[in-house]
C-alpha positions as CSV (number, residue, x, y, z in Angstrom):
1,X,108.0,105.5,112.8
2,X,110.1,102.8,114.1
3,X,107.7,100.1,114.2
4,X,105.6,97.7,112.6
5,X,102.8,95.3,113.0
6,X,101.5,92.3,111.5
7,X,97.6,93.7,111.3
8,X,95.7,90.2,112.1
9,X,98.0,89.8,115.8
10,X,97.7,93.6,115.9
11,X,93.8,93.3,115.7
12,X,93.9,90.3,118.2
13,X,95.4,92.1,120.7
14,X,93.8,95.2,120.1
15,X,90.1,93.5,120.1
16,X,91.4,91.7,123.6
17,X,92.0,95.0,125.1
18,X,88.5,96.7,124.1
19,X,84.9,96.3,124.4
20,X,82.3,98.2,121.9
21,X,85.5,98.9,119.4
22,X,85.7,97.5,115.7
23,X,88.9,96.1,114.8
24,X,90.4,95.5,111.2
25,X,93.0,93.5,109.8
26,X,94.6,94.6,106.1
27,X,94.8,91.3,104.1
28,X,97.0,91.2,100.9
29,X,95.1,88.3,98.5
30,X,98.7,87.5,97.1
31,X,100.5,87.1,99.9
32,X,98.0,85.5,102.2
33,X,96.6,82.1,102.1
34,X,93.1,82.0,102.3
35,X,93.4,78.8,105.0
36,X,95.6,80.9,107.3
37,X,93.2,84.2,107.1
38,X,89.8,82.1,107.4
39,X,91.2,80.0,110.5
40,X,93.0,83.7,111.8
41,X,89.5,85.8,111.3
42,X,87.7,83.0,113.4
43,X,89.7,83.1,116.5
44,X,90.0,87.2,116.0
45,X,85.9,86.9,115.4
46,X,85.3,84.7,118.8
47,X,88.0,86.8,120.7
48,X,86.1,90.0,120.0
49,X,82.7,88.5,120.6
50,X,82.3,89.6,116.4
51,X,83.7,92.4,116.5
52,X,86.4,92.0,113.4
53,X,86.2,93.0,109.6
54,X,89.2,92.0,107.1
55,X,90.5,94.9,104.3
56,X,91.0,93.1,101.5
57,X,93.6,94.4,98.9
58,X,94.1,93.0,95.9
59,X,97.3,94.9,95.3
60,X,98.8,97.2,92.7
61,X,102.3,98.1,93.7
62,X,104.5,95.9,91.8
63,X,107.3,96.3,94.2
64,X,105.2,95.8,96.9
65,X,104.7,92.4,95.8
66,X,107.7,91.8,94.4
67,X,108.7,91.9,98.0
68,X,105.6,89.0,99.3
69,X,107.1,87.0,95.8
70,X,104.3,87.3,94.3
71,X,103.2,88.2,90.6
72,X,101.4,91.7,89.9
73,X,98.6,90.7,88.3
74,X,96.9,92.4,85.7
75,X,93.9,94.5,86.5
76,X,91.0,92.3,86.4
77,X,93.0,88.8,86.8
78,X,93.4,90.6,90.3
79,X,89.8,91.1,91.7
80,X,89.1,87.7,90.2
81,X,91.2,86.0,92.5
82,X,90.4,88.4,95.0
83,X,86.5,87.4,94.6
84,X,87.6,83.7,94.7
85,X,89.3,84.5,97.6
86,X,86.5,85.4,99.5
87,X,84.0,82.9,98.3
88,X,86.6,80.4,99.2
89,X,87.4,81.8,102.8
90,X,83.3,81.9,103.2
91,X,83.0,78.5,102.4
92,X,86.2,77.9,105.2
């Protein structure tokens, strides 16, 4: 594969195109600022008349976010600031 998308323009685009379709965007909680994703999910949300979900992942692979800068958490330090994520985004 030769290519690669940034999933939140990729589900824009995609949700633009189509009518009765789902489209989902993969969210790293490290690596993505809950501001950015909350005011990116909205315009995705109102561009696909609701039709958009976020994946969450709270991440695992060091070098994966080693790559974003960002710390590997331990195991439960990670879905805690995944779950404060989320309540935070909500309240966005």
């Amino acid at each position: 594969m030769d290519k690669t998308f940034e999933t939140f323009t990729w589900a824009v685009a995609l949700g633009g195109q189509t009518q009765y379709s789902m489209v989902v965007a993969t969210g790293y909680v490290s690596a993505l600022h809950p501001i950015v994703a909350a005011k990116q999910a909205v315009t995705i949300d109102h561009v696909t008349g609701g039709r958009f979900g976020v994946n969450l992942v709270a991440s695992w692979f060091k070098s994966e976010m080693e790559l974003f800068g960002a710390k590997l958490l331990e195991h439960e330090e990670r879905y805690a600031q995944a779950a404060e994520w989320v309540q935070l985004v909500k309240r966005l």
